[in-house]
N, CA, C and O atoms as CSV, one atom per row, in Angstrom:
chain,resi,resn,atom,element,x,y,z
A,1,UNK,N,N,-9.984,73.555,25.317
A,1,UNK,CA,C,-9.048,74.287,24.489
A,1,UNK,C,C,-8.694,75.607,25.183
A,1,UNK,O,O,-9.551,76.470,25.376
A,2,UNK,N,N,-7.300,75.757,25.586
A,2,UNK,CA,C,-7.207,77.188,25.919
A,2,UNK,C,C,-6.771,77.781,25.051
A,2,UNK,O,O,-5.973,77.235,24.289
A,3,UNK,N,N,-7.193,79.235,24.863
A,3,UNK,CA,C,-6.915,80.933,24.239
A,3,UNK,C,C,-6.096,81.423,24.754
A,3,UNK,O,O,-5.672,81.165,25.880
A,4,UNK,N,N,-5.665,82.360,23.883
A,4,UNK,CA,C,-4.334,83.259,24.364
A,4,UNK,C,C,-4.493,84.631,23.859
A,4,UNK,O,O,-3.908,85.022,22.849
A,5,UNK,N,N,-5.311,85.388,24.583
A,5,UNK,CA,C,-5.909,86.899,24.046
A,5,UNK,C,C,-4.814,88.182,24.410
A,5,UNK,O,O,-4.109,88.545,25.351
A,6,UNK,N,N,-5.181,88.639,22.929
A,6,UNK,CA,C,-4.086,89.849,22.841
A,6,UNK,C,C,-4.754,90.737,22.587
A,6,UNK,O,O,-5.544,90.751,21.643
A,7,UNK,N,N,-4.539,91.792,23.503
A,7,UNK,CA,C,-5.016,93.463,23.219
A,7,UNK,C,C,-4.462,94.709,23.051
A,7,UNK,O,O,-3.654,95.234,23.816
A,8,UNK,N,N,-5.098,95.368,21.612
A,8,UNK,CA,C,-4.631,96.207,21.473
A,8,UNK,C,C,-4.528,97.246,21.998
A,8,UNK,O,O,-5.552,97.468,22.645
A,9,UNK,N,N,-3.581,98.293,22.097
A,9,UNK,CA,C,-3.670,99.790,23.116
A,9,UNK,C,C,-4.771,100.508,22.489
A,9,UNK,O,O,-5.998,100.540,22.585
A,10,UNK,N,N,-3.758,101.132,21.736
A,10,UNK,CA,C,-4.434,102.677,21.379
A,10,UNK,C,C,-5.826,102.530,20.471
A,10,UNK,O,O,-5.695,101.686,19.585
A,11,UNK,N,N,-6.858,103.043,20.501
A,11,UNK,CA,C,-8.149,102.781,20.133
A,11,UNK,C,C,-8.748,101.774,20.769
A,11,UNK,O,O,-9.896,101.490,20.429
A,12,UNK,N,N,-8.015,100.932,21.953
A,12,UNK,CA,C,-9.063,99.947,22.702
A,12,UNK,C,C,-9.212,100.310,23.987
A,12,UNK,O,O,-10.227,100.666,24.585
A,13,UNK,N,N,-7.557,100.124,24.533
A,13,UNK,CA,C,-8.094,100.213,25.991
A,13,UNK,C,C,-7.773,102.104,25.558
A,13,UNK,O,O,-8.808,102.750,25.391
A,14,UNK,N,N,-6.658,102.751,25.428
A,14,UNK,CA,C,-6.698,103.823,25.545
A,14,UNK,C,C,-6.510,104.904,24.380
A,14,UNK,O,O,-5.701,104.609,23.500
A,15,UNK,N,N,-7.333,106.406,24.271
A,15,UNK,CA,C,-7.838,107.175,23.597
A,15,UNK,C,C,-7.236,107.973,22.750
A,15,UNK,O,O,-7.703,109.088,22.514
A,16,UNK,N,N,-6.118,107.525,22.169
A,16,UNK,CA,C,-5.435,108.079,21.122
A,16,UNK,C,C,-6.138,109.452,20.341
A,16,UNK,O,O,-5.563,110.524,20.532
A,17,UNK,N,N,-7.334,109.444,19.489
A,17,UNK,CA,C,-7.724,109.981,18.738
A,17,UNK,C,C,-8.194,111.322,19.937
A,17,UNK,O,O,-7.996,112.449,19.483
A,18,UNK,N,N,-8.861,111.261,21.579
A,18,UNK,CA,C,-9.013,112.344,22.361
A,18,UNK,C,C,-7.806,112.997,22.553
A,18,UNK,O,O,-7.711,114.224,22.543
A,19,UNK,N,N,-6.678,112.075,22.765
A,19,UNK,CA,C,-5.422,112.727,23.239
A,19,UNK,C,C,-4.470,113.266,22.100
A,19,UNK,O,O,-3.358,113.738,22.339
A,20,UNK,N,N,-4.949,113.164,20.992
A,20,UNK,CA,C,-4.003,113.764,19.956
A,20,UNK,C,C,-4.971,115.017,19.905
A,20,UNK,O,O,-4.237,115.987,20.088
A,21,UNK,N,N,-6.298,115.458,19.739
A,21,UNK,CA,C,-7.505,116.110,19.621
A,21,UNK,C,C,-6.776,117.255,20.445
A,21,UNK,O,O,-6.330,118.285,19.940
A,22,UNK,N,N,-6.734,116.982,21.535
A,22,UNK,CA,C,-6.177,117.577,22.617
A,22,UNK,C,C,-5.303,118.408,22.795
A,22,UNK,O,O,-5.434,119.181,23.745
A,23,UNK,N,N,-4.269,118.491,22.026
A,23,UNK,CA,C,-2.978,119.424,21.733
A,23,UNK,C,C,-2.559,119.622,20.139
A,23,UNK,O,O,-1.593,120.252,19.708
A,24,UNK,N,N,-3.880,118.675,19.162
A,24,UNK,CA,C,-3.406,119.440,17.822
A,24,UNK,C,C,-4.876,120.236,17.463
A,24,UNK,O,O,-4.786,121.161,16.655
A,25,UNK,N,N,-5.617,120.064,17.772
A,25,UNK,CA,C,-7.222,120.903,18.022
A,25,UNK,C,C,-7.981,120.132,16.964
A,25,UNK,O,O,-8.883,120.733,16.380
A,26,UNK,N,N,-7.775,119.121,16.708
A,26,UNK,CA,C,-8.217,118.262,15.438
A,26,UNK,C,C,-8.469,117.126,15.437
A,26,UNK,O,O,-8.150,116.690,16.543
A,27,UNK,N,N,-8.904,116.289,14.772
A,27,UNK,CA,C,-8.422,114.511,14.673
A,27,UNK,C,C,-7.315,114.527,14.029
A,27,UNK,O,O,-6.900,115.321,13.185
A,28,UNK,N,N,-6.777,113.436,14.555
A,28,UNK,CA,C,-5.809,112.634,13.981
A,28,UNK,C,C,-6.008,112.906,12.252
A,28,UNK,O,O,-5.572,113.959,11.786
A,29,UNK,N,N,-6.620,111.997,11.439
A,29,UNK,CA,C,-7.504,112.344,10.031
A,29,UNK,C,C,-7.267,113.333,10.162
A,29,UNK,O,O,-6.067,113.566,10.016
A,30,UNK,N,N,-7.955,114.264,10.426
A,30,UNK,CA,C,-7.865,115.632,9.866
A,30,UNK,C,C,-6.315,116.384,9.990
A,30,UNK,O,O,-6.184,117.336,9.221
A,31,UNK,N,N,-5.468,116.160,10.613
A,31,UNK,CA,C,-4.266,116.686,11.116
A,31,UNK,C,C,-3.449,115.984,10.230
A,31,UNK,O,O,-2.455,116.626,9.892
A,32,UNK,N,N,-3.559,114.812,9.722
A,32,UNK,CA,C,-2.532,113.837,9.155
A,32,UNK,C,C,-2.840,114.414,7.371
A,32,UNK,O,O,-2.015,114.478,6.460
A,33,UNK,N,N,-4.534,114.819,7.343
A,33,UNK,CA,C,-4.811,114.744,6.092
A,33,UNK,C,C,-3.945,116.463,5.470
A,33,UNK,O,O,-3.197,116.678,4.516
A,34,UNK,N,N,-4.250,116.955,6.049
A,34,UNK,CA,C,-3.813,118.636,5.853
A,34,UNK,C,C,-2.200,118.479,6.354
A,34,UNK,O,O,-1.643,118.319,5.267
A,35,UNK,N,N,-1.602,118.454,6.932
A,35,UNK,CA,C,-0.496,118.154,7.256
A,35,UNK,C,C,0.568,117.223,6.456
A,35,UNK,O,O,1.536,117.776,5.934
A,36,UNK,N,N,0.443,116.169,6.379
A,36,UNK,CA,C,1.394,114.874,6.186
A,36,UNK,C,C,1.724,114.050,7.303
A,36,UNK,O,O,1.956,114.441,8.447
A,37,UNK,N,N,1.726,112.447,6.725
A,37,UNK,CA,C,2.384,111.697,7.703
A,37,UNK,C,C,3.222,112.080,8.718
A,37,UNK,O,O,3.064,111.809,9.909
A,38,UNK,N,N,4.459,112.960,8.047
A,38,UNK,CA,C,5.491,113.268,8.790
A,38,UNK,C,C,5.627,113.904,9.595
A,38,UNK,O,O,6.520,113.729,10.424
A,39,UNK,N,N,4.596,115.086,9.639
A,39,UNK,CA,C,4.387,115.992,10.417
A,39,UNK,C,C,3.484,115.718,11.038
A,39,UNK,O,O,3.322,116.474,11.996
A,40,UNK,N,N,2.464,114.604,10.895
A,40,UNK,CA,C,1.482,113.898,12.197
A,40,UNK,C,C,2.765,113.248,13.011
A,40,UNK,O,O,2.566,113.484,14.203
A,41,UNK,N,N,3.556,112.786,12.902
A,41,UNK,CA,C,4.508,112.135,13.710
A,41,UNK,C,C,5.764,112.621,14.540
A,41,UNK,O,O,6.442,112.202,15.478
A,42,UNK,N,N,5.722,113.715,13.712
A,42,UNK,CA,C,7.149,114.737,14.461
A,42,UNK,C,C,6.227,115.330,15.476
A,42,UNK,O,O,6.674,115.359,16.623
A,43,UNK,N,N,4.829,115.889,15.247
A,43,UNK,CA,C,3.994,116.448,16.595
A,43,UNK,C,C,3.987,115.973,17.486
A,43,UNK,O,O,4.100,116.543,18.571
A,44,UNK,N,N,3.799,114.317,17.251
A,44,UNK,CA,C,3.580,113.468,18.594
A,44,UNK,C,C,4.576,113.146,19.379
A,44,UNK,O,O,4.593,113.219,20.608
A,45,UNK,N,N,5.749,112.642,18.385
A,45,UNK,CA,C,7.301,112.160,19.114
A,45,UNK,C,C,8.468,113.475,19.122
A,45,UNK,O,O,9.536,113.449,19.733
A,46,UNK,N,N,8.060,114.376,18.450
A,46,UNK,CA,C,9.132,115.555,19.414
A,46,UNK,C,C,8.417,116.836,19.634
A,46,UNK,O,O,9.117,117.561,20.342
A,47,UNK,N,N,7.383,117.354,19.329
A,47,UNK,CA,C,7.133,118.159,19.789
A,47,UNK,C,C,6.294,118.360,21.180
A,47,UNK,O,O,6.120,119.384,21.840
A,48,UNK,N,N,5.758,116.795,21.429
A,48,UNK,CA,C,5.032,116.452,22.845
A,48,UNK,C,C,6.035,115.776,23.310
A,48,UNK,O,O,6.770,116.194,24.205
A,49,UNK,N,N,6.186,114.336,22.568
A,49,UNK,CA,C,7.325,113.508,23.445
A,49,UNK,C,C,6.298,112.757,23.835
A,49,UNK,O,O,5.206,112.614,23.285
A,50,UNK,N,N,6.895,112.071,25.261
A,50,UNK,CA,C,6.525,111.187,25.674
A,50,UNK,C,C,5.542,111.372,26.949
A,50,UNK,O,O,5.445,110.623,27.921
A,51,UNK,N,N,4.985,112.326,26.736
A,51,UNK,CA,C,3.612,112.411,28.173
A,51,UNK,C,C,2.952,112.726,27.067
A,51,UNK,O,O,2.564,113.891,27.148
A,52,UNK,N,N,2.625,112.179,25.995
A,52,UNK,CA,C,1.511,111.949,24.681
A,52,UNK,C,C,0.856,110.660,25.326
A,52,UNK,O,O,-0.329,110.540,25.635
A,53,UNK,N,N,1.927,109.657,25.479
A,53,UNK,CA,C,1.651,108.380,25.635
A,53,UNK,C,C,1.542,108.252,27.500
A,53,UNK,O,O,0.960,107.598,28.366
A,54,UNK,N,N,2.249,109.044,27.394
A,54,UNK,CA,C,2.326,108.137,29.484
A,54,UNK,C,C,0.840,109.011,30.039
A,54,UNK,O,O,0.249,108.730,31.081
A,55,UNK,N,N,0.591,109.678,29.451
A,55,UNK,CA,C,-0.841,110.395,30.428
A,55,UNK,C,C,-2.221,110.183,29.538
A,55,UNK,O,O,-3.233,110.786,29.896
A,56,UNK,N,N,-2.259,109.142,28.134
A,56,UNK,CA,C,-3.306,109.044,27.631
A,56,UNK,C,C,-4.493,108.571,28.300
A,56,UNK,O,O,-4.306,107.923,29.329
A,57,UNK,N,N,-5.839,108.795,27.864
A,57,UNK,CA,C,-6.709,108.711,28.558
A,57,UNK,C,C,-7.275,107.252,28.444
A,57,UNK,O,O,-7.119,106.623,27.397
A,58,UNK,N,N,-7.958,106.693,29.561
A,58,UNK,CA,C,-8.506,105.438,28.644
A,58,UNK,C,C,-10.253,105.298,28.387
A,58,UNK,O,O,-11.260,105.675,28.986
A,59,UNK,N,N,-9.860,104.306,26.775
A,59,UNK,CA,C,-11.464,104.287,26.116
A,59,UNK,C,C,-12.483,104.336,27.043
A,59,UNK,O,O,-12.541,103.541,27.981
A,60,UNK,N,N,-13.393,105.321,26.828
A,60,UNK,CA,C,-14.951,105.302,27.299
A,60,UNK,C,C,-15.356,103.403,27.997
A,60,UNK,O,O,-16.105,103.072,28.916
A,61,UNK,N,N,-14.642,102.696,27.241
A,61,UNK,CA,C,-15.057,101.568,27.273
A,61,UNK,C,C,-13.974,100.495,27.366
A,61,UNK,O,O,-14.090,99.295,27.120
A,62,UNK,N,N,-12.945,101.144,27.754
A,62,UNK,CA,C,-11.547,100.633,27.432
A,62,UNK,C,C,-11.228,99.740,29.571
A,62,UNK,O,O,-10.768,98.641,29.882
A,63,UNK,N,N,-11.706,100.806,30.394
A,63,UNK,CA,C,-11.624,100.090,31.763
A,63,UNK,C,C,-12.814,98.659,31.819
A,63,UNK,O,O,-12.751,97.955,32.827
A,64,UNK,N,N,-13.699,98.345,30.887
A,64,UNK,CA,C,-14.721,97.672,31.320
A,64,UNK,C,C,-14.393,96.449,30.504
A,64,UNK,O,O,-14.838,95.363,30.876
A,65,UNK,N,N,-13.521,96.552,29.231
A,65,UNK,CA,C,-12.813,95.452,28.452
A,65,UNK,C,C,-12.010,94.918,29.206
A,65,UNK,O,O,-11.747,93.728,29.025
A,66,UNK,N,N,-11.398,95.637,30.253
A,66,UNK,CA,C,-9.948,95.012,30.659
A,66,UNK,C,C,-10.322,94.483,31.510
A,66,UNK,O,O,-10.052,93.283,31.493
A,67,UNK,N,N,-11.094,94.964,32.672
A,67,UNK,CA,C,-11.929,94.258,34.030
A,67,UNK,C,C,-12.036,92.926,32.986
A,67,UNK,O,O,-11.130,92.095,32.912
A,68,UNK,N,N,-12.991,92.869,32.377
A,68,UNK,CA,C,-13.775,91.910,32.020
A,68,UNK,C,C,-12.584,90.376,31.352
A,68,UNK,O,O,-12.839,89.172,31.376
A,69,UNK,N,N,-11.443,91.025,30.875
A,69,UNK,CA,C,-10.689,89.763,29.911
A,69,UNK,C,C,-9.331,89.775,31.014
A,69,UNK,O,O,-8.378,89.044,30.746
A,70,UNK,N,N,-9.298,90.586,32.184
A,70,UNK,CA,C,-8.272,90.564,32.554
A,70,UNK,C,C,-7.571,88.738,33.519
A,70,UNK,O,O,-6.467,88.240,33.738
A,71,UNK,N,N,-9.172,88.325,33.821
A,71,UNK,CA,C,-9.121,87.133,34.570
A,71,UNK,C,C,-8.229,86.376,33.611
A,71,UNK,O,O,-7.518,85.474,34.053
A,72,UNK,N,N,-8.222,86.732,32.139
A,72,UNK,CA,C,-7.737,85.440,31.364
A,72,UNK,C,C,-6.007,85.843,30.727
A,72,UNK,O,O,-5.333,85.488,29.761
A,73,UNK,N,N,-5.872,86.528,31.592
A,73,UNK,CA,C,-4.336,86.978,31.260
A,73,UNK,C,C,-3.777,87.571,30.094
A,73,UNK,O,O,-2.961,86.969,29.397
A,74,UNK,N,N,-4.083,88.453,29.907
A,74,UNK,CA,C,-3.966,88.501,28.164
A,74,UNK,C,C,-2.983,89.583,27.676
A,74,UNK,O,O,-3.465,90.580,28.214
A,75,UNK,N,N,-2.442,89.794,27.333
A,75,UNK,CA,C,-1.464,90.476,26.365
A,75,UNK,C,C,-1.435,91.708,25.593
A,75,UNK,O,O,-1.719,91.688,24.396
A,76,UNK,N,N,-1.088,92.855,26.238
A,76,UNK,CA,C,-1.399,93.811,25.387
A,76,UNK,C,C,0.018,93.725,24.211
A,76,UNK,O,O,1.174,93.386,24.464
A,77,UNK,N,N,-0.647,94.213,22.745
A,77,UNK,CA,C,-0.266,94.168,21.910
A,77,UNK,C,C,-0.261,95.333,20.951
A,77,UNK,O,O,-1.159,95.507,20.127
A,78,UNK,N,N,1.078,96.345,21.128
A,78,UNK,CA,C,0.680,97.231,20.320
A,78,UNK,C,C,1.717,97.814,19.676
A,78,UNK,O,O,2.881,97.607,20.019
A,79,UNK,N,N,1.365,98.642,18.627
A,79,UNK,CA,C,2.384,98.849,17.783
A,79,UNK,C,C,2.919,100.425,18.022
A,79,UNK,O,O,2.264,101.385,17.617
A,80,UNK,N,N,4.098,100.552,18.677
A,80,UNK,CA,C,5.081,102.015,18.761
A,80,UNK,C,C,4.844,102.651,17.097
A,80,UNK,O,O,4.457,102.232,16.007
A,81,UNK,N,N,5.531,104.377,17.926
A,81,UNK,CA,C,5.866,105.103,16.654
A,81,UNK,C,C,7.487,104.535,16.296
A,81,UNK,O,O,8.150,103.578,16.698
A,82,UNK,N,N,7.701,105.498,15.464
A,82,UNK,CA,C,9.130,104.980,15.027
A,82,UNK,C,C,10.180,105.439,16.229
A,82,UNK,O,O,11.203,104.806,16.490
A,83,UNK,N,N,9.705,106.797,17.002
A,83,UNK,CA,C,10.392,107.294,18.036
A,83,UNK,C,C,10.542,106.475,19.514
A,83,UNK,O,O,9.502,106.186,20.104
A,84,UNK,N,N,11.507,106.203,19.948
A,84,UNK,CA,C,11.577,105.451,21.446
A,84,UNK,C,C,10.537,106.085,22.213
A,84,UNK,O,O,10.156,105.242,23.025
A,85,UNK,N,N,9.801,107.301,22.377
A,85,UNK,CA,C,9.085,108.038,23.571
A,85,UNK,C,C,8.095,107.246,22.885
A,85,UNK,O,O,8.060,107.879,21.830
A,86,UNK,N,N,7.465,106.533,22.773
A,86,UNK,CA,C,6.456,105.654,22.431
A,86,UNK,C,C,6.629,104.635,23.068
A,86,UNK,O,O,5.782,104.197,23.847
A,87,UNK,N,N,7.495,104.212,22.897
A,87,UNK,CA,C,7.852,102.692,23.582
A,87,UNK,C,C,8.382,102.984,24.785
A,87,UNK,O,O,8.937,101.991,25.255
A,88,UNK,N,N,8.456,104.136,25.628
A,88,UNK,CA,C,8.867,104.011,27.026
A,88,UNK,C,C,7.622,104.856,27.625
A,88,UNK,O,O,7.358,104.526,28.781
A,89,UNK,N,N,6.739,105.953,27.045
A,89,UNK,CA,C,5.537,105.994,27.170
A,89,UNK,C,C,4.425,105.107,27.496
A,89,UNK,O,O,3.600,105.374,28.370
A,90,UNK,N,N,4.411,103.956,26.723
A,90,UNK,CA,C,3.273,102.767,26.189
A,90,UNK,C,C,4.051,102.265,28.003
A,90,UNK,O,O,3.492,102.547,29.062
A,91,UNK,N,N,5.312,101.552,27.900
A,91,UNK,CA,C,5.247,101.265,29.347
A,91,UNK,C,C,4.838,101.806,30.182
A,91,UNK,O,O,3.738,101.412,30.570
A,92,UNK,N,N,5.444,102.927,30.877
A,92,UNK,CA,C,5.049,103.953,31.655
A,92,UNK,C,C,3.586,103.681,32.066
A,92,UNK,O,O,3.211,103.243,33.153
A,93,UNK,N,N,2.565,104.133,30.635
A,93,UNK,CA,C,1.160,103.731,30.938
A,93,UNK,C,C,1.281,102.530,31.847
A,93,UNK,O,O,1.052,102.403,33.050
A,94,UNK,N,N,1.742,101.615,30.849
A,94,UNK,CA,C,0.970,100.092,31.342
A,94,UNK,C,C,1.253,99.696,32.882
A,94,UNK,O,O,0.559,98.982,33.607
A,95,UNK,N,N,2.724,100.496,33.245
A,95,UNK,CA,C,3.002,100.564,34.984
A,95,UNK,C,C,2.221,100.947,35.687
A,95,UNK,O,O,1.841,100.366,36.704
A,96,UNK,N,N,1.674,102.439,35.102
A,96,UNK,CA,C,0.618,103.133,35.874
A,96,UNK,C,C,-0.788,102.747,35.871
A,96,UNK,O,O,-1.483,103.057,36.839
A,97,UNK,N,N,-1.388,101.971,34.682
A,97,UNK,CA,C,-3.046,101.521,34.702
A,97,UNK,C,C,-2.928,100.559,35.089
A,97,UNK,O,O,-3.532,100.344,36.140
A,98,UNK,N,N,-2.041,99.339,34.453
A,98,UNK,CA,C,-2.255,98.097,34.788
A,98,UNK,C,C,-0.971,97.426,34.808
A,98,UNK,O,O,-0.392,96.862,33.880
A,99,UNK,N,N,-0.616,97.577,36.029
A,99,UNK,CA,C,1.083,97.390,36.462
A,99,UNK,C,C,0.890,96.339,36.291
A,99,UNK,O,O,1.609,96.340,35.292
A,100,UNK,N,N,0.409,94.906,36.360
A,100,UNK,CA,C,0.507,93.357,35.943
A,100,UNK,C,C,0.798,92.710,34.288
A,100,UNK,O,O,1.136,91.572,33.961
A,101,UNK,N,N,0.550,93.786,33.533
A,101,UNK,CA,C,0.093,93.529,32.429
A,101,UNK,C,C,1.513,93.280,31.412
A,101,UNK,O,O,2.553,93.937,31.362
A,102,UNK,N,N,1.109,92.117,30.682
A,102,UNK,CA,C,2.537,91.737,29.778
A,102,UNK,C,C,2.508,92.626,28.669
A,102,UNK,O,O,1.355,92.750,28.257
A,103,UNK,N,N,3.306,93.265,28.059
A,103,UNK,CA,C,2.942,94.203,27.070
A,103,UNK,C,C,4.131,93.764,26.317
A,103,UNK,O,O,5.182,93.447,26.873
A,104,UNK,N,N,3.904,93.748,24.740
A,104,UNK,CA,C,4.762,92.850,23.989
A,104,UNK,C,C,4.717,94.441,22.834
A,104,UNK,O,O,3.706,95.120,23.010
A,105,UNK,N,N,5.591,94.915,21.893
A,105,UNK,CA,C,5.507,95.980,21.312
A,105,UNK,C,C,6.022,95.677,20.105
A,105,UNK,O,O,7.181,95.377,19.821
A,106,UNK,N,N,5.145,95.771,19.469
A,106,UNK,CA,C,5.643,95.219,17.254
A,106,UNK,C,C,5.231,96.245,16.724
A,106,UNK,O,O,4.294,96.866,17.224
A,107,UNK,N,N,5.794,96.612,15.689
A,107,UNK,CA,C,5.481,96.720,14.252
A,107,UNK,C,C,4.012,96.253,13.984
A,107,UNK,O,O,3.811,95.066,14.237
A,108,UNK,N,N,3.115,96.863,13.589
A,108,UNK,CA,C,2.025,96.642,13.210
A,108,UNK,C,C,1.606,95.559,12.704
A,108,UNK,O,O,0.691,94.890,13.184
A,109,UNK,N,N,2.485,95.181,11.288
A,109,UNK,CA,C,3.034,94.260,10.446
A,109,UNK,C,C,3.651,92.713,10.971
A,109,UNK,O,O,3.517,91.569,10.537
A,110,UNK,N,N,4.406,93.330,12.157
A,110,UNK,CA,C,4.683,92.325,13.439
A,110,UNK,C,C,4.224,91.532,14.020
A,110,UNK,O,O,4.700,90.490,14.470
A,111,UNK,N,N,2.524,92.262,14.099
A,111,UNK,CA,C,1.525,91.344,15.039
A,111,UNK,C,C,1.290,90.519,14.576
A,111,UNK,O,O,0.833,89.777,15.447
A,112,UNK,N,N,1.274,90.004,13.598
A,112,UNK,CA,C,0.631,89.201,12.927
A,112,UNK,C,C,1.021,87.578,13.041
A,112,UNK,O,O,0.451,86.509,12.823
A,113,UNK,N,N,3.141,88.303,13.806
A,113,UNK,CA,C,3.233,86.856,14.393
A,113,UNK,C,C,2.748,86.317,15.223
A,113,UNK,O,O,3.227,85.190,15.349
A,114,UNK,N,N,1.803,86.599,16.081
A,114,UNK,CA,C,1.145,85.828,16.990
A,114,UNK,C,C,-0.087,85.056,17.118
A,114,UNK,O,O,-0.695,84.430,17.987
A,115,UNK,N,N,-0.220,85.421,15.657
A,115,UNK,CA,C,-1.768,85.112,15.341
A,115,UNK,C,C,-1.803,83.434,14.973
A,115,UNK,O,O,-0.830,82.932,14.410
A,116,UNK,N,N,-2.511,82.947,15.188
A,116,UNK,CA,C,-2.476,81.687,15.396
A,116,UNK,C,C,-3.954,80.686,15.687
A,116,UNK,O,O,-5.037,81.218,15.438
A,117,UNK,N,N,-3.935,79.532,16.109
A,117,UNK,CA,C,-5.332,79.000,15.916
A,117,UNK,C,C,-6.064,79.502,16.995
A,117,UNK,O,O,-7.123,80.097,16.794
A,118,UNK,N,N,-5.577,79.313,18.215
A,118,UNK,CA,C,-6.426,79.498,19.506
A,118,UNK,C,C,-5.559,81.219,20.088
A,118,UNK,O,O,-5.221,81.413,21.256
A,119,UNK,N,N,-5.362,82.267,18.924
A,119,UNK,CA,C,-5.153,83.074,19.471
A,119,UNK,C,C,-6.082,83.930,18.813
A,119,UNK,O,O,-6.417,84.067,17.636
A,120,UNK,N,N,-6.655,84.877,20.696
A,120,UNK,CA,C,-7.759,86.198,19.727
A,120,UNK,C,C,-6.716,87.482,20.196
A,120,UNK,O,O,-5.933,87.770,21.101
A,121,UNK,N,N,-7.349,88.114,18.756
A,121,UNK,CA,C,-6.677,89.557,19.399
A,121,UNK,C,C,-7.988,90.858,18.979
A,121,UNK,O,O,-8.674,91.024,17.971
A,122,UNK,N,N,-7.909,91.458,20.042
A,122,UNK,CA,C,-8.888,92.370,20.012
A,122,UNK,C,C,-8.551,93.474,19.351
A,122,UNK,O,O,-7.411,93.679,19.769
A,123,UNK,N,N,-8.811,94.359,18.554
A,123,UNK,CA,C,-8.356,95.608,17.927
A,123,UNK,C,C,-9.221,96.265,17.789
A,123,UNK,O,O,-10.306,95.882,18.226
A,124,UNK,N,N,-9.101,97.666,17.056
A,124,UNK,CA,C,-9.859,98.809,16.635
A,124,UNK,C,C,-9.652,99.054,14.841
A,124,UNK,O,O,-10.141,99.968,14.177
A,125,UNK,N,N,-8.997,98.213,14.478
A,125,UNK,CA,C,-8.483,98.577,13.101
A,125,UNK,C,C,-9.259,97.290,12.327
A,125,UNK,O,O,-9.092,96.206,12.885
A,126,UNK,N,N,-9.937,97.289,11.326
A,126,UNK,CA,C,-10.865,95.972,10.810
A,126,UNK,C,C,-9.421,95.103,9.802
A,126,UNK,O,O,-9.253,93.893,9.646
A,127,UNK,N,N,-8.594,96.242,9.282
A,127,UNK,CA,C,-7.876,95.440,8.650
A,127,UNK,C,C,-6.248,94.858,8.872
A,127,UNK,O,O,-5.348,94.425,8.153
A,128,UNK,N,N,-6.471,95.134,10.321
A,128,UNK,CA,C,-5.599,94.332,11.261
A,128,UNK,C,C,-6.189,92.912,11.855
A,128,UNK,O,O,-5.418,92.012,12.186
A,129,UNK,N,N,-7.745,92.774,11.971
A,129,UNK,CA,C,-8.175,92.161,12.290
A,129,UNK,C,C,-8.554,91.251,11.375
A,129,UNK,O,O,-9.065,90.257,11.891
A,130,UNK,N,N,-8.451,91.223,9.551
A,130,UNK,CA,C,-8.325,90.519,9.184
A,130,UNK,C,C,-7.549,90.272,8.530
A,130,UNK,O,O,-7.945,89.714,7.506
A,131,UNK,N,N,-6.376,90.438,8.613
A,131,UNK,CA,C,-4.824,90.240,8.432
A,131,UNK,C,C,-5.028,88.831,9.435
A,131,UNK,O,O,-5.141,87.710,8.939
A,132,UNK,N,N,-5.045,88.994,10.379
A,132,UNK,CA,C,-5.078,88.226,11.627
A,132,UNK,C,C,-5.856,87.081,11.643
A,132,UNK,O,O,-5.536,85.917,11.882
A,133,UNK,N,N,-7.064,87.638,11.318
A,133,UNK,CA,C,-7.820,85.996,10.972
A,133,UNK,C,C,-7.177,85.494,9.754
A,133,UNK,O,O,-7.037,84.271,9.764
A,134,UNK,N,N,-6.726,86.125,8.659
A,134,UNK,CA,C,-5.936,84.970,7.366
A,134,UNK,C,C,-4.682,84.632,7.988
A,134,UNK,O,O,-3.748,84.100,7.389
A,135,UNK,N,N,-4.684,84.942,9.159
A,135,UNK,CA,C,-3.250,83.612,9.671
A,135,UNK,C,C,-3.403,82.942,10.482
A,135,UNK,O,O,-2.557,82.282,11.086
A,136,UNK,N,N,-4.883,83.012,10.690
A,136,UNK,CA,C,-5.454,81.617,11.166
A,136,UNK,C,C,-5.934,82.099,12.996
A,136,UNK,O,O,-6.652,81.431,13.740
A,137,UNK,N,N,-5.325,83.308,13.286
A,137,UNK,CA,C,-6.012,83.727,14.713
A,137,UNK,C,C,-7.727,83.976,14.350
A,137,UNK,O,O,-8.287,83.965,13.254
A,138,UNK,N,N,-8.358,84.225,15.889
A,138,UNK,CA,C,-9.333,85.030,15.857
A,138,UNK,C,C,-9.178,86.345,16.098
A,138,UNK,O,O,-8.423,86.843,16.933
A,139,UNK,N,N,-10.123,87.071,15.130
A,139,UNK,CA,C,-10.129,88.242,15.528
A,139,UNK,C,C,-11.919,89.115,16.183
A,139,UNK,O,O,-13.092,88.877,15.894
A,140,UNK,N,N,-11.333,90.020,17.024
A,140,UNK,CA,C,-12.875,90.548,17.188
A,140,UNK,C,C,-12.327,91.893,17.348
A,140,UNK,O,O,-11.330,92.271,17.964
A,141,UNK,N,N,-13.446,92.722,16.459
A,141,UNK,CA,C,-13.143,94.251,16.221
A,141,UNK,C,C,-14.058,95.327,17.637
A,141,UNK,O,O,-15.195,95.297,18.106
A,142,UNK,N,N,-13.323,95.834,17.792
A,142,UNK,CA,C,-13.361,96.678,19.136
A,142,UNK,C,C,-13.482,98.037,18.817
A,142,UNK,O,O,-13.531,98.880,19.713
């Protein structure tokens, strides 16, 4: 039986929660909670832009996942902000870490089309991951 593994960016291979830390002096949580949605999102997509995403760092543990699943070709899978500097960021990265890499970009809500019998997708979010298994993928939390 072959698999068809999909991985998520931000919280797997690379460090969202260091790199927001980084220029709002906070977590994410904490910045989103005192703040608002809206203003967690206007920080990231216009007041940084897009070297938020093209210079993020990657997970503590994020180079040793990819070594390890990269033999099996797999798919990064991740979900943009609403702003384009996300989605030309997220490339950018994926040119610069892992220029081979197919990178497919949904809606959160999105992913879910791919989920399937013999498909795993790796994430950081538990309830993405079982969104994913009730449509019949595997999931394993990262």
């Amino acid at each position: 039986m072959e698999y068809t593994i999909y991985c998520d960016m931000d919280g797997v291979l690379t460090d969202f929660d260091n790199r927001f830390r980084y220029f709002a002096g906070v977590t994410p949580d904490v910045y989103e909670k005192e703040n608002g949605t809206e203003e967690f999102w206007d920080l990231i997509d216009n007041k940084i832009g897009i070297s938020f995403w093209t210079n993020m760092p990657w997970m503590p543990q994020g180079k040793k996942l990819w070594s390890y699943i990269k033999k099996y070709k797999p798919t990064i899978l991740s979900a943009p902000s609403r702003n384009p500097s996300s989605r030309n960021g997220k490339k950018k990265w994926i040119q610069k870490n892992i220029p081979n890499a197919k990178l497919i970009l949904a809606a959160r809500q999105n992913k879910m089309q791919y989920s399937g019998e013999n498909n795993i997708l790796i994430d950081d979010r538990s309830d993405t991951i079982e969104e994913w298994k009730s449509k019949g993928g595997i999931g394993i939390i990262f």
